[in-house]
MDAnalysis code that builds the backbone (N, CA, C; Angstrom):
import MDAnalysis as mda
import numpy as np

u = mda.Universe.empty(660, n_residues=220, atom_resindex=np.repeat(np.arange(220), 3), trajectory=True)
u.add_TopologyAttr("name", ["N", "CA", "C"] * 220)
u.add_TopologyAttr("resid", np.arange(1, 221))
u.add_TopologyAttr("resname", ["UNK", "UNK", "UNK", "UNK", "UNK", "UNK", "UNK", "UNK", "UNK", "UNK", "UNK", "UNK", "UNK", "UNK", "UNK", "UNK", "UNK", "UNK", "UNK", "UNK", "UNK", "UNK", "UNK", "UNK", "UNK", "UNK", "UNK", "UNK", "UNK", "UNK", "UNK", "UNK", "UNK", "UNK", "UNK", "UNK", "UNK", "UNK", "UNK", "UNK", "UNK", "UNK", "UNK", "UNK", "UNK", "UNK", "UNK", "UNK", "UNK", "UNK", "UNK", "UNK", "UNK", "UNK", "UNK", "UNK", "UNK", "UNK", "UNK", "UNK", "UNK", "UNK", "UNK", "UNK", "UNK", "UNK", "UNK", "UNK", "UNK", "UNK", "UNK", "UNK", "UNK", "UNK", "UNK", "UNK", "UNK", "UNK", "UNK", "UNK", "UNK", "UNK", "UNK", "UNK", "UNK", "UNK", "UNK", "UNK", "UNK", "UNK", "UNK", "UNK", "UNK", "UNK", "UNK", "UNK", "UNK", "UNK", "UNK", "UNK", "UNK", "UNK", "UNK", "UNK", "UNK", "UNK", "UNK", "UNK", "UNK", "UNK", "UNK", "UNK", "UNK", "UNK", "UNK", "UNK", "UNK", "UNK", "UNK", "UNK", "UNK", "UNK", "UNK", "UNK", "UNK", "UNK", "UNK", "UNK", "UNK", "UNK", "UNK", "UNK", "UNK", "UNK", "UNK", "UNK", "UNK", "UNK", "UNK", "UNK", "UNK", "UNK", "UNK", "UNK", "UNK", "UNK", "UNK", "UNK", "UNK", "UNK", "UNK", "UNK", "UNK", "UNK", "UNK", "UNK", "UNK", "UNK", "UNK", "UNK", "UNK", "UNK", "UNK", "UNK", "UNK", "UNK", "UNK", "UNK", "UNK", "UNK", "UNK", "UNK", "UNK", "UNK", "UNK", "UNK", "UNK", "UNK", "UNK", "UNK", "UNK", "UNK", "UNK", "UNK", "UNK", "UNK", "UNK", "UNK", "UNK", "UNK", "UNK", "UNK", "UNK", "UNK", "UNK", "UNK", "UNK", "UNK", "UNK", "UNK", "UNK", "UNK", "UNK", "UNK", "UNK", "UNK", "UNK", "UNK", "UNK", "UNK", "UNK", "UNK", "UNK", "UNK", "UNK", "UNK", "UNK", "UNK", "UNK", "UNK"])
u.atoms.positions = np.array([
    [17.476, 11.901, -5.658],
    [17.695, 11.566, -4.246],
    [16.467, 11.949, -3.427],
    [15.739, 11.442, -2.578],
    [15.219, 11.397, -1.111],
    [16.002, 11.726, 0.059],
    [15.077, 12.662, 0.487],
    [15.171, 12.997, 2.204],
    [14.543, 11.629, 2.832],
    [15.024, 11.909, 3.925],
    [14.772, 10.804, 4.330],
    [15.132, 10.408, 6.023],
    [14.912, 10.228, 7.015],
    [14.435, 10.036, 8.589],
    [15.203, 7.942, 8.384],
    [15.736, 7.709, 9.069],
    [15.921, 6.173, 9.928],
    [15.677, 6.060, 10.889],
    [14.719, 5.621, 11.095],
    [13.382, 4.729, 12.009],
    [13.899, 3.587, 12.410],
    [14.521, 2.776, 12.148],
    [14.861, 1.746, 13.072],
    [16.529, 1.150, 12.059],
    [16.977, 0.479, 13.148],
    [18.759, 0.065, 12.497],
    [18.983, -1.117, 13.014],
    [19.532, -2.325, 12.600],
    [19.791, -3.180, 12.982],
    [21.438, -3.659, 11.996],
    [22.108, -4.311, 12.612],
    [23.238, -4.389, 11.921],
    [23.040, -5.746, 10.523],
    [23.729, -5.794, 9.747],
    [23.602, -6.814, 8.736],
    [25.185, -7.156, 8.116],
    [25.566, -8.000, 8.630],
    [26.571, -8.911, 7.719],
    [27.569, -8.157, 8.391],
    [28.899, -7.321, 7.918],
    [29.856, -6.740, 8.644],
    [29.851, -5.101, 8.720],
    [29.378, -4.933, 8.107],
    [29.247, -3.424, 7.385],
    [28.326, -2.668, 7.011],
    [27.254, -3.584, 6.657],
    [26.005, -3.353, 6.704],
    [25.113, -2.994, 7.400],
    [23.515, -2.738, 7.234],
    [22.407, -2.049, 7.782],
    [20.904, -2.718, 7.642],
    [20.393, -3.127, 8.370],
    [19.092, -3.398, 7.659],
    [18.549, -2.157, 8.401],
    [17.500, -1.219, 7.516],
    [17.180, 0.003, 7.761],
    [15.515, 0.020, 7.650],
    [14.594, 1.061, 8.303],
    [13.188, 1.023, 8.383],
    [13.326, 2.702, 8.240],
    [13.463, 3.199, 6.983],
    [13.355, 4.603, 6.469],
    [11.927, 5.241, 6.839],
    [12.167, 6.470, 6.822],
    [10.911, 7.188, 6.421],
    [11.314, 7.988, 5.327],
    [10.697, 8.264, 4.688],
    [11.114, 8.920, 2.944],
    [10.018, 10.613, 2.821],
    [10.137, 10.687, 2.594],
    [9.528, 12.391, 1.741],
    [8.400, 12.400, 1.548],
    [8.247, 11.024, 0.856],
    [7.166, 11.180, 0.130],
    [5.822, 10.488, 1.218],
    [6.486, 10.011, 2.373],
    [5.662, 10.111, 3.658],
    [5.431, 8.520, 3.824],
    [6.163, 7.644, 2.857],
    [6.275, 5.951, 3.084],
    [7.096, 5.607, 3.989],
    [7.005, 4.336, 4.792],
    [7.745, 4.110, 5.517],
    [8.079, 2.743, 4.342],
    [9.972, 2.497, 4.539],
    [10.410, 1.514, 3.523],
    [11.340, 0.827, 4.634],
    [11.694, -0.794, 4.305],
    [12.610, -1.914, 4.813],
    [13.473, -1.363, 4.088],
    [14.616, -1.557, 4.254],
    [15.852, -1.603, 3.140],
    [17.223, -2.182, 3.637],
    [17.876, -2.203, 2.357],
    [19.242, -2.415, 2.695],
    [20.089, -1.341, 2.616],
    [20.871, -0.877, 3.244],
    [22.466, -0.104, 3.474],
    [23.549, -0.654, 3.305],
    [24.537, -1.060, 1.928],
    [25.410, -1.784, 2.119],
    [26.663, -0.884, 2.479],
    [27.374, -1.084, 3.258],
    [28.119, -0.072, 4.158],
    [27.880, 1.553, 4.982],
    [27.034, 0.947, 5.247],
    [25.462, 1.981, 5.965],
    [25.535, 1.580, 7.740],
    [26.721, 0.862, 8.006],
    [26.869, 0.282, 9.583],
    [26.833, 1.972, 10.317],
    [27.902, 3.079, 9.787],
    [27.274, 3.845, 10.534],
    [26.171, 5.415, 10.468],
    [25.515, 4.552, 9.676],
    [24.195, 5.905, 9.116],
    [23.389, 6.064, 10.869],
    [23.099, 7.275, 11.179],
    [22.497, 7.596, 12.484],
    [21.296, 8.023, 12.357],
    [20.090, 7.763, 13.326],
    [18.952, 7.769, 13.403],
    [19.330, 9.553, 14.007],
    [17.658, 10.020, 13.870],
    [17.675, 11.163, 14.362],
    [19.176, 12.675, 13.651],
    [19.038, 12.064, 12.394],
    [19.647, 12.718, 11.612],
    [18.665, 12.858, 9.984],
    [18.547, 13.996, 9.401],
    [18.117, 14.206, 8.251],
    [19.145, 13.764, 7.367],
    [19.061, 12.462, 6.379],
    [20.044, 12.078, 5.432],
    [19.157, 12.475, 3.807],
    [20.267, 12.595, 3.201],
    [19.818, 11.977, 1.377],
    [19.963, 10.843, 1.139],
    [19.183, 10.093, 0.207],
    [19.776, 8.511, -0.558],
    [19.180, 8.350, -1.449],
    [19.523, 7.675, -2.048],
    [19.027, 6.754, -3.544],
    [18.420, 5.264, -3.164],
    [17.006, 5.203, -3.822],
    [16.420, 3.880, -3.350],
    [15.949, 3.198, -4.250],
    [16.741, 2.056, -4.515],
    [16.233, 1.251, -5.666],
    [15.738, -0.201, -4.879],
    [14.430, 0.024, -5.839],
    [13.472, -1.285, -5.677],
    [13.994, -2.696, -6.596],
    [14.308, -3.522, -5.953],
    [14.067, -4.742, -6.802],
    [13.463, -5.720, -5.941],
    [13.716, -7.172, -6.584],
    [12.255, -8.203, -6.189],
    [12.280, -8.497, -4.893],
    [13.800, -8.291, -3.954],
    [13.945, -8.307, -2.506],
    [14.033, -7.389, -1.650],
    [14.564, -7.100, -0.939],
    [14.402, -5.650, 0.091],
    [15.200, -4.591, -0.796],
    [14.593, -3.489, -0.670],
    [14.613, -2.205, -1.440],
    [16.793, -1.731, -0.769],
    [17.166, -1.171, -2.096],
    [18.364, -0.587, -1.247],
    [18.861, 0.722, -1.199],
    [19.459, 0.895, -0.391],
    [19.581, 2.218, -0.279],
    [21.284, 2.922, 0.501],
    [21.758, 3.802, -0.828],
    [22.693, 3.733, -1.310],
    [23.112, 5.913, -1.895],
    [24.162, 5.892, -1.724],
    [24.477, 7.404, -1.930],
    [23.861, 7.941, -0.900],
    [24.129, 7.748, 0.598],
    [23.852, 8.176, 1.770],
    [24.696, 9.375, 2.031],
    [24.020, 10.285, 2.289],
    [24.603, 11.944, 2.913],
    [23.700, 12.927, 3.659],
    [24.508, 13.364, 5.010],
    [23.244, 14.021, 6.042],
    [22.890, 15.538, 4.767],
    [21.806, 15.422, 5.228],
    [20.874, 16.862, 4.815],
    [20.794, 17.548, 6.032],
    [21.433, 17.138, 6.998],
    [21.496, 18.451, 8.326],
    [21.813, 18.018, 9.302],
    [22.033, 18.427, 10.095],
    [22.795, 17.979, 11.818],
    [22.072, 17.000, 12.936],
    [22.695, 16.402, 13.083],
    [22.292, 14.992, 14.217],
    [21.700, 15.979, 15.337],
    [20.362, 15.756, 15.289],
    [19.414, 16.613, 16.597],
    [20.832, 16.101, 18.123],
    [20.274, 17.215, 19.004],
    [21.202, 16.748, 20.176],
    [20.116, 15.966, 21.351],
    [20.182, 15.383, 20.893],
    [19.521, 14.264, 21.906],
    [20.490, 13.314, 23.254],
    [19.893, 13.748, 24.005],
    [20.147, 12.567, 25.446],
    [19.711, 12.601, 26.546],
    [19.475, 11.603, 27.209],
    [18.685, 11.242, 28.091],
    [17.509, 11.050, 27.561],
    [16.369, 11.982, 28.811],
    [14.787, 11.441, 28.748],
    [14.328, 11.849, 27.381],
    [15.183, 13.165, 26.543],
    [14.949, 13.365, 25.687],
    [15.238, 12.521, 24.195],
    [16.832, 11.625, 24.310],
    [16.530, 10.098, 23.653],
    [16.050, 9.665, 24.019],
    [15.355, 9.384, 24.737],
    [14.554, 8.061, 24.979],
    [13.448, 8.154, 24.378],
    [12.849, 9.539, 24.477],
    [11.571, 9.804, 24.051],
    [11.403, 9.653, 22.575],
    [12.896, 10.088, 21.962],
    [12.797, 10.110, 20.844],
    [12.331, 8.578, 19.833],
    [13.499, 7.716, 20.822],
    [13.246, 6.223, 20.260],
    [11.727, 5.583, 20.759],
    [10.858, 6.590, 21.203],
    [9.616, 5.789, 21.154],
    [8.939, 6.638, 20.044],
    [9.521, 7.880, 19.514],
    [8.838, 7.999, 18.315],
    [9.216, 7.136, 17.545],
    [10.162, 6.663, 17.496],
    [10.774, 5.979, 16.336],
    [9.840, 4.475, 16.675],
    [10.024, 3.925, 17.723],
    [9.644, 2.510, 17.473],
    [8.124, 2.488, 17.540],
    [7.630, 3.581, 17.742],
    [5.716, 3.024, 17.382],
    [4.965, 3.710, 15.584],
    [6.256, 4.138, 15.203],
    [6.222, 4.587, 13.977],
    [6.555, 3.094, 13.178],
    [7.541, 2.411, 13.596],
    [7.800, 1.281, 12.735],
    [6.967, 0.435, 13.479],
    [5.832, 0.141, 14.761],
    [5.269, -0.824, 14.603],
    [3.765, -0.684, 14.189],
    [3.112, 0.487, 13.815],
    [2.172, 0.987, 13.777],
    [1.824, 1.410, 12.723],
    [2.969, 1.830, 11.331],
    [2.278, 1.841, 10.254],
    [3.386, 0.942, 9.439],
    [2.540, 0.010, 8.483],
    [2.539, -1.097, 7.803],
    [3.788, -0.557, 6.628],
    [4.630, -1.501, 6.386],
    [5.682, -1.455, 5.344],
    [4.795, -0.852, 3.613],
    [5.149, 0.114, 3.321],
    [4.971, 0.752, 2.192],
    [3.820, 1.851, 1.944],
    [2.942, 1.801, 3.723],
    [1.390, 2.444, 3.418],
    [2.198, 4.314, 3.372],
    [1.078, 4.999, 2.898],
    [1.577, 6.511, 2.701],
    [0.627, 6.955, 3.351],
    [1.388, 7.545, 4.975],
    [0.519, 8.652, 5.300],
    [0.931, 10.100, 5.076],
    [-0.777, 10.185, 4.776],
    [-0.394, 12.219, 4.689],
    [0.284, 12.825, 5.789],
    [1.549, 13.554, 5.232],
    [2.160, 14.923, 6.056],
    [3.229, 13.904, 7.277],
    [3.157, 12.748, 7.021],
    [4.065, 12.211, 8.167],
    [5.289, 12.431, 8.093],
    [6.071, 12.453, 7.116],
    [7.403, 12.952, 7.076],
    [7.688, 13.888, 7.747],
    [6.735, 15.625, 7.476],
    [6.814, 16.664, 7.916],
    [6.293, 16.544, 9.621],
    [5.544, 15.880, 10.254],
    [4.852, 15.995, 11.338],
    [6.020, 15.106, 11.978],
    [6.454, 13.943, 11.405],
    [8.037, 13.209, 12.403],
    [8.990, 14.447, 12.533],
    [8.926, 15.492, 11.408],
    [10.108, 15.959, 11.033],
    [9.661, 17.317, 12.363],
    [8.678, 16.925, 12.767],
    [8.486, 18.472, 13.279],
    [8.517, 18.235, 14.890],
    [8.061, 16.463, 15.150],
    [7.607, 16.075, 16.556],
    [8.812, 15.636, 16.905],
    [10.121, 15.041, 16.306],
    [10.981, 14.943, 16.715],
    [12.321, 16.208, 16.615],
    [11.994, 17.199, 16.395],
    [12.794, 18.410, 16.626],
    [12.360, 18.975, 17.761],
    [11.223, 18.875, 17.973],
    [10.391, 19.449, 19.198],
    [10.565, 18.544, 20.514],
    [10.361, 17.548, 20.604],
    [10.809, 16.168, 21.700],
    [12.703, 16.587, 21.673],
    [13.535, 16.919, 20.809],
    [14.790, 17.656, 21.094],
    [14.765, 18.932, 22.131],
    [14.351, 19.578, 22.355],
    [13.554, 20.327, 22.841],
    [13.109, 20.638, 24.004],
    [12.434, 19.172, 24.329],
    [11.845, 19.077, 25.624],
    [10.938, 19.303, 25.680],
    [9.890, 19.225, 24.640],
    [8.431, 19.763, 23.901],
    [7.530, 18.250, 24.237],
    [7.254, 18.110, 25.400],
    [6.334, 16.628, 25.932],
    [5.536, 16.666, 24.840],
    [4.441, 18.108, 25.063],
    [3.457, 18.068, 23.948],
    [3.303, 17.448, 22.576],
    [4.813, 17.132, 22.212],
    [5.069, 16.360, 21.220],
    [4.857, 15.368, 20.467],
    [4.965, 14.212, 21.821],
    [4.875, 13.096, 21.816],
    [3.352, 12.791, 21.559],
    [2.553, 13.334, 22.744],
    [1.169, 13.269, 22.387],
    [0.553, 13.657, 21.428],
    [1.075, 14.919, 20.123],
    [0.322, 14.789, 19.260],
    [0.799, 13.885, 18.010],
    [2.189, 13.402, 18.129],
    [2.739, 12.528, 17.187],
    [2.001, 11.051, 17.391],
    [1.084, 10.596, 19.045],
    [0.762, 9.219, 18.740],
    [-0.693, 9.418, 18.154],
    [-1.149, 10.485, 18.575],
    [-2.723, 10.987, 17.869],
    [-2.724, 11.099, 16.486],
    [-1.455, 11.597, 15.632],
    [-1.100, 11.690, 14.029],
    [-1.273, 9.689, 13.829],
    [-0.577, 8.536, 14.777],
    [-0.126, 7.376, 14.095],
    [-1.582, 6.671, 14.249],
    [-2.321, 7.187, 15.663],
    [-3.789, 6.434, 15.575],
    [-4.613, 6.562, 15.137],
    [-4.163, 8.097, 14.180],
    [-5.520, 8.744, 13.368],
    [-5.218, 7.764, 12.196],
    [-3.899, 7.664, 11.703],
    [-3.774, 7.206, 10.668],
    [-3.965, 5.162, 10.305],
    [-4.132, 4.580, 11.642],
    [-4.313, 3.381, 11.972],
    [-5.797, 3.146, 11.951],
    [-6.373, 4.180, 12.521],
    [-7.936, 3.678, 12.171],
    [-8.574, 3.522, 13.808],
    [-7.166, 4.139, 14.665],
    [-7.037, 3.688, 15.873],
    [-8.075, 4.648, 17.443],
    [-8.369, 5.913, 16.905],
    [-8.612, 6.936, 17.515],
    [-10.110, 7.273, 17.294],
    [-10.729, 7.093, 18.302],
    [-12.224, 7.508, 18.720],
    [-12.870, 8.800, 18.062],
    [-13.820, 9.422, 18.103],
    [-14.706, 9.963, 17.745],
    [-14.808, 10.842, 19.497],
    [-14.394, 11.448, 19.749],
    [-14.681, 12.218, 21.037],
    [-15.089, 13.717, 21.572],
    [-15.993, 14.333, 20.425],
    [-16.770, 14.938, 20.663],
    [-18.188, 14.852, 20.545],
    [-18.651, 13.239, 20.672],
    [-20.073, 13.327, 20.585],
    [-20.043, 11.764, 21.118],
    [-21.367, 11.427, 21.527],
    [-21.652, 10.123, 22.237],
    [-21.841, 8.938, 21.475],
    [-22.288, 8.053, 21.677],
    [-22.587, 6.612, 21.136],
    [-23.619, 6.865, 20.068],
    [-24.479, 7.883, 20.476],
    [-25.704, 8.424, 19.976],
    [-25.243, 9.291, 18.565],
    [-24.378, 9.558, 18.935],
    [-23.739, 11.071, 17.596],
    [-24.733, 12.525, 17.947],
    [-24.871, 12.362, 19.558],
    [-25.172, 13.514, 19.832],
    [-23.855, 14.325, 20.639],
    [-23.875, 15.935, 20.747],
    [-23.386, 16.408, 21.085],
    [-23.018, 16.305, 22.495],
    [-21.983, 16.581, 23.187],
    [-21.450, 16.105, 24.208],
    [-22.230, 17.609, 25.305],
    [-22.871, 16.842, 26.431],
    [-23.685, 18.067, 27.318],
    [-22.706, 18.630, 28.339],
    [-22.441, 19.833, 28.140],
    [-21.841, 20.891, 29.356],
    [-21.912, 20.484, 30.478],
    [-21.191, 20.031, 31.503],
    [-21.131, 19.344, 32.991],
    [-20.791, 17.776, 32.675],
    [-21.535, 16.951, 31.565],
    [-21.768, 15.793, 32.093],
    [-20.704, 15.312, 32.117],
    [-20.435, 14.066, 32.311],
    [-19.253, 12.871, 32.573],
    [-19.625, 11.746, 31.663],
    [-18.255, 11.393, 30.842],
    [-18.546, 10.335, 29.989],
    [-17.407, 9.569, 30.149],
    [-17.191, 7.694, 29.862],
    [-16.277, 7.270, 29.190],
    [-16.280, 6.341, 28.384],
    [-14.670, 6.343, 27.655],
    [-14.967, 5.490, 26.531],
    [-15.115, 4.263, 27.026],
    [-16.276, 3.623, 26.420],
    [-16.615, 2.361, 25.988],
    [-15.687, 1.493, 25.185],
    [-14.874, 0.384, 25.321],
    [-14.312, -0.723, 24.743],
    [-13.654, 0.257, 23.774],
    [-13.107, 1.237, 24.422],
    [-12.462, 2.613, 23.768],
    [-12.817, 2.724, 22.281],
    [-14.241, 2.757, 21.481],
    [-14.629, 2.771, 20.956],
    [-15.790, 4.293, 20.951],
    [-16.083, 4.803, 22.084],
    [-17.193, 5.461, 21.824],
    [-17.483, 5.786, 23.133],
    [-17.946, 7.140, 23.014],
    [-18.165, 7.972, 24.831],
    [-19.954, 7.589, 24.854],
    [-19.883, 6.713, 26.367],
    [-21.376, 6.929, 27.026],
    [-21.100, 7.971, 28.527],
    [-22.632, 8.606, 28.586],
    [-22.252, 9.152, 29.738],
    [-23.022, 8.631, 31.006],
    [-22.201, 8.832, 31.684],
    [-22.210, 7.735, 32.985],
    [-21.776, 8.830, 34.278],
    [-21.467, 7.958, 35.549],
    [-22.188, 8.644, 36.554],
    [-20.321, 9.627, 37.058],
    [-20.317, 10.804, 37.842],
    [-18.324, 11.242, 38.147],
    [-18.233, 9.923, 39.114],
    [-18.218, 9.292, 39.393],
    [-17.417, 8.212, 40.530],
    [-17.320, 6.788, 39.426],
    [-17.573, 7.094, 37.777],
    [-17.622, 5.854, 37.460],
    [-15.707, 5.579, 37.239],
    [-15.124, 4.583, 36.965],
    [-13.686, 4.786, 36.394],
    [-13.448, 4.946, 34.986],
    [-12.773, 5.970, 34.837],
    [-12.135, 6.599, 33.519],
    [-12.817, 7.424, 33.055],
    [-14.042, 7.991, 33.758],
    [-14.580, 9.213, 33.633],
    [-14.608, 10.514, 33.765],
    [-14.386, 11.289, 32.606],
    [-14.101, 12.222, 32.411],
    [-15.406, 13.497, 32.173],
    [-14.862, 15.123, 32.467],
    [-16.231, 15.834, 32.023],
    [-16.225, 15.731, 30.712],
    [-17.747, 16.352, 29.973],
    [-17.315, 16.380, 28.484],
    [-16.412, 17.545, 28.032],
    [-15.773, 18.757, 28.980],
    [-14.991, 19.661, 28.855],
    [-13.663, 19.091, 28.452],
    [-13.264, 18.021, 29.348],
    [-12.083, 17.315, 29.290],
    [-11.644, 16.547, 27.818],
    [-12.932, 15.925, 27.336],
    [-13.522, 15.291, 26.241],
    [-12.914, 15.937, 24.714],
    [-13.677, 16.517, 25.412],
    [-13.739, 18.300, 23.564],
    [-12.210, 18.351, 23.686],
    [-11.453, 18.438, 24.643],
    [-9.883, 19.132, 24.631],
    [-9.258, 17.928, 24.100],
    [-9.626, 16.916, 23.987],
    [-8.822, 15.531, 23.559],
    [-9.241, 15.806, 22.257],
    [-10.422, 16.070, 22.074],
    [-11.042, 15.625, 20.335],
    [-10.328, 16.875, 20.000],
    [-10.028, 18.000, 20.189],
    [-9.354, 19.135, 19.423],
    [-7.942, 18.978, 19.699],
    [-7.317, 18.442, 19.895],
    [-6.083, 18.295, 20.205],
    [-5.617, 19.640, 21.181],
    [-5.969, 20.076, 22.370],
    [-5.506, 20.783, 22.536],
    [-4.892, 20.528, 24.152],
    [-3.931, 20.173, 23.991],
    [-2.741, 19.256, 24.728],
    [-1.894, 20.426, 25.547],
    [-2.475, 21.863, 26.201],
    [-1.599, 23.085, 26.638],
    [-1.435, 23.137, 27.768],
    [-2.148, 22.113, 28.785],
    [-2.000, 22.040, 29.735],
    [-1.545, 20.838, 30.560],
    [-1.052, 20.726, 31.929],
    [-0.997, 19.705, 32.984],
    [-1.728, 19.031, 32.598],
    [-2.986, 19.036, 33.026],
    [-4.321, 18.136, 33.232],
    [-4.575, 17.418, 31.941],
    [-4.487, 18.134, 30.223],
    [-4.472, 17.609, 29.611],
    [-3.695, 16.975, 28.527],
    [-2.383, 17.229, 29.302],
    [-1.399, 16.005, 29.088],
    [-1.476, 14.647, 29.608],
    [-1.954, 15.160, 30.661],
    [-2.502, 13.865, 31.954],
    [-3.315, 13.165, 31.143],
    [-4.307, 13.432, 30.811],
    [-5.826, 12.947, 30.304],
    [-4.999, 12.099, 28.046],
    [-4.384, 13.084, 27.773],
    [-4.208, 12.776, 26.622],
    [-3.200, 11.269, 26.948],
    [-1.891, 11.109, 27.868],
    [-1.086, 10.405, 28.106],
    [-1.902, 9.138, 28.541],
    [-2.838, 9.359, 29.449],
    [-3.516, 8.017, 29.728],
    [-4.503, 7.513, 28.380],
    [-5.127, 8.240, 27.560],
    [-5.862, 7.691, 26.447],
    [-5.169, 7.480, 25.515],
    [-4.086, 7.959, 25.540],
    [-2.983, 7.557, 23.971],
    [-2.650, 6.284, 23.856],
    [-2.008, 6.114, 25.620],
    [-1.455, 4.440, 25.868],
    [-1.867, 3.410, 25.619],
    [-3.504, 3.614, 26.020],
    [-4.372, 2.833, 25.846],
    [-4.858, 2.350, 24.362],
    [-4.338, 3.319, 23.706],
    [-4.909, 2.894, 22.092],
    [-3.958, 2.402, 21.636],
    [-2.751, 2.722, 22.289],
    [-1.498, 2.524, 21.323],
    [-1.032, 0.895, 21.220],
    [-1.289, 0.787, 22.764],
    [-1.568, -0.695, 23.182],
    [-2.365, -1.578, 22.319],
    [-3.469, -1.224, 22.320],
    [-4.215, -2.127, 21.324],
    [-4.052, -2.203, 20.223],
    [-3.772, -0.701, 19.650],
    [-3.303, -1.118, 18.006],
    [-2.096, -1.670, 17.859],
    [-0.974, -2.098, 19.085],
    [0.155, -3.130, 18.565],
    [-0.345, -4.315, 19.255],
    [-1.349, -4.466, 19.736],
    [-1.564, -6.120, 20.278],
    [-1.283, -6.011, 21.525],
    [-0.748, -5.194, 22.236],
    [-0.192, -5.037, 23.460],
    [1.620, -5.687, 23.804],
    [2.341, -5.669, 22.319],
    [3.318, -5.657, 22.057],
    [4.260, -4.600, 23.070],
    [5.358, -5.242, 23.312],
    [6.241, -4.668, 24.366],
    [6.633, -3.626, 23.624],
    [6.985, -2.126, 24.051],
    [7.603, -1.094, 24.021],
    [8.747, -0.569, 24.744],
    [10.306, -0.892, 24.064],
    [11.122, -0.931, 25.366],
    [11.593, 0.438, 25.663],
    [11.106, 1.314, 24.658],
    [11.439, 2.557, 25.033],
    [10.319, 2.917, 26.158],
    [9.284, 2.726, 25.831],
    [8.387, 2.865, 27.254],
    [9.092, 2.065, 28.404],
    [9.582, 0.472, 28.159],
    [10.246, 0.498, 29.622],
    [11.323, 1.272, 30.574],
    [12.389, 1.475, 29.112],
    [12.872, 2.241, 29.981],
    [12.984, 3.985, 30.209],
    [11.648, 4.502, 30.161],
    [11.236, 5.530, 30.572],
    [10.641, 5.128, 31.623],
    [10.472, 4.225, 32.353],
    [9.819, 3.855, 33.671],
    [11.157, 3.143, 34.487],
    [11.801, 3.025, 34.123],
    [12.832, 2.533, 34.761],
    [13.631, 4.250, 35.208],
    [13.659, 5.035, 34.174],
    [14.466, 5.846, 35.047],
    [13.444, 7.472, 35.454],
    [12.209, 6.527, 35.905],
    [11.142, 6.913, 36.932],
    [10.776, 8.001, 35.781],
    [10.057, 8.535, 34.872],
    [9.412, 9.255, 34.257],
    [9.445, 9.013, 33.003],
    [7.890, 8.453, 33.098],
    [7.523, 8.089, 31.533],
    [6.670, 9.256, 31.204],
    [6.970, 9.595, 29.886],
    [6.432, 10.385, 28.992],
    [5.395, 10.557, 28.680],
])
């Protein structure tokens, strides 16, 4: 048996599940649930997953631990871990430690742990190919004490003049490239550069958990 996270649920036939697992071994899998209508997201389950030539199934379902208490801003938040996890990494790819880092960013977003969120989309863009280089310039020189830089075609820091837009010091800079997300300001700074990548690496695909975190006036 597999541990195992459900990432996305959609109903199938009467009883059924079409399911977007996360597994142990840090894959994200499609599958089937045949009488899996009510397996719950944001619960640690066991199952058995057998591969054959059509969607994988998955079968001998049992929680491995208690349905996090989630509600409100704190579901909501949760289902945007969930839905940029299933649109952001590809059916079968294995990232390192993701099981444990979902397993850790969504106990923490239970919580009320914002910080969460921001380092769980920095884990999906590191792993997309999606996330800049932001402690050094276009040049691959070191970032200068005082100056002001921004990203370029969010590809790469030039430094440019404080009144340019989206310019930041390189102090601000270094705290993004180290992940160190402990404050106001650089939640602020991390929340506006996350969006922006996250955006592009889905195409600029709708996020309805982002809508409705703006609908009930505080997005994450």
């Amino acid at each position: 048996m597999q541990k195992l996270w459900v990432i996305r649920k959609q109903p199938y036939r009467e009883t059924s599940a079409l399911l977007t697992v996360l597994l142990d071994d840090n894959r994200l899998i499609r599958c089937i649930a045949r009488g899996g209508g009510k397996v719950s997201e944001f619960q640690p389950l066991f199952g058995v997953l057998a591969t054959n030539k059509g969607l994988a199934n998955l079968s001998k379902i049992e929680p491995a631990g208690p349905r996090l208490p989630l509600s409100g801003i704190e579901l909501i938040s949760a289902l945007y871990l969930n839905e940029i996890t299933h649109w952001m990494i590809p059916e079968g790819a294995e990232v390192e430690h993701l099981f444990d880092t979902y397993t850790r960013s969504v106990k923490d977003v239970s919580l009320g742990e914002i910080r969460a969120l921001r380092l769980y989309e920095r884990c999906l863009l590191e792993a997309a190919g999606h996330y800049p280089i932001l402690n050094q310039d276009r040049n691959g020189q070191t970032l200068r004490q005082g100056a002001w830089y921004r990203l370029h075609q969010h590809q790469e820091l030039v430094e440019v003049r404080s009144d340019e837009p989206d310019a930041l010091l390189a102090e601000h800079w270094l705290s993004l490239a180290e992940g160190r997300f402990d404050d106001a300001l650089s939640l602020k700074h991390a929340k506006w550069l996350h969006r922006s990548l996250v955006d592009i690496a889905l195409g600029g695909r709708r996020l309805v958990s982002r809508e409705m975190l703006m609908e009930v006036g505080k997005v994450q």
